[in-house]
C-alpha positions, 0 to 999 in steps of 0.5 A, a space after each residue: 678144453 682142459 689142460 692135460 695136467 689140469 684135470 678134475 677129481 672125477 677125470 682122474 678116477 674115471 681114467 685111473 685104474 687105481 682111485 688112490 694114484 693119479 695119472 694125467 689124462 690128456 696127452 700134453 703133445 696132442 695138446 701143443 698141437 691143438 694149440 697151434 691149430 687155434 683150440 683154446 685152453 684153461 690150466 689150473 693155477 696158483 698165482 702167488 700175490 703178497 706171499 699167498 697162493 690165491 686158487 684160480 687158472 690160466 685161460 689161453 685163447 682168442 684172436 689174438 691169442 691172450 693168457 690171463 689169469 683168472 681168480 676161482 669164484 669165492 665160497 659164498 660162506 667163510 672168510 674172504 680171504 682172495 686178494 689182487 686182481 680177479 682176471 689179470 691179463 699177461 701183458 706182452 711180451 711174456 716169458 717164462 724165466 725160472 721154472 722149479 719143482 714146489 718147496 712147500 716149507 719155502 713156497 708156503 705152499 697150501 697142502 695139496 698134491 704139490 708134487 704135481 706142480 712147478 714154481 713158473 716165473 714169467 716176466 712179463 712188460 710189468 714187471 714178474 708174476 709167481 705161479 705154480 701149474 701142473 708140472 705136465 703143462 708147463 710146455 704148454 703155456 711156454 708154447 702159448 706165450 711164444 705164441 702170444 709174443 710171436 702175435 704181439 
């Protein structure tokens, strides 16, 4: 199940009144609750890696419950330009330690609608990882860690 945040194109003009605004279409709250409740979730995500935002998204789930990273497949033409891990399992104990609006001039940012992401830092046992998620589900993977932690 996707995020509230981490909609698609066609989920936000199919749920919006007007194609050129955006409105998410999940409820953040509903989805903390189904998380307590054991639903499994994907929310988008940039992990920055060697001062490069690769594309990809969190999946959270499983017995016991796991956030990991996973990189977007690569376009099978053009350069290959993804670097690091392709799936990079959060090690435990994981938190989230700075949360910040988006400085596309500071973050290099890639242009896309950055005002619907925050900068995340967690810290986790081997040391810090960078990403940026939709604004709207940053308490949803602050929930999922401390839930992760709780299990660990």
């Amino acid at each position: 199940m996707r995020a509230a945040g981490s909609v698609t194109v066609r989920d936000a003009i199919r749920n919006s009144r007007q194609a050129g605004s955006w409105h998410p279409a999940g409820d953040p709250e509903a989805d903390r609750s189904a998380l307590l409740a054991g639903q499994a979730f994907r929310v988008t995500a940039l992990r920055r890696n060697d001062g490069r935002w690769g594309y990809g998204r969190l999946e959270i789930g499983g017995q016991p419950l796991t956030v990991t990273w996973k990189r977007a497949a690569l376009p099978l033409a053009g350069p290959k330009r993804a670097r690091g891990a392709r799936i990079l399992p959060l090690a435990l104990p994981s938190r989230i330690v700075l949360t910040r609006p988006v400085d596309v001039a500071r973050d290099r940012f890639p242009r896309m609608n950055d005002w619907l992401f925050a900068v995340v830092t967690i810290r986790t046992q081997d040391g810090q990882e960078t990403l940026a998620i939709p604004t709207i589900d940053v308490p949803l993977v602050h929930a999922a860690l401390e839930l992760a932690n709780a299990e660990d």
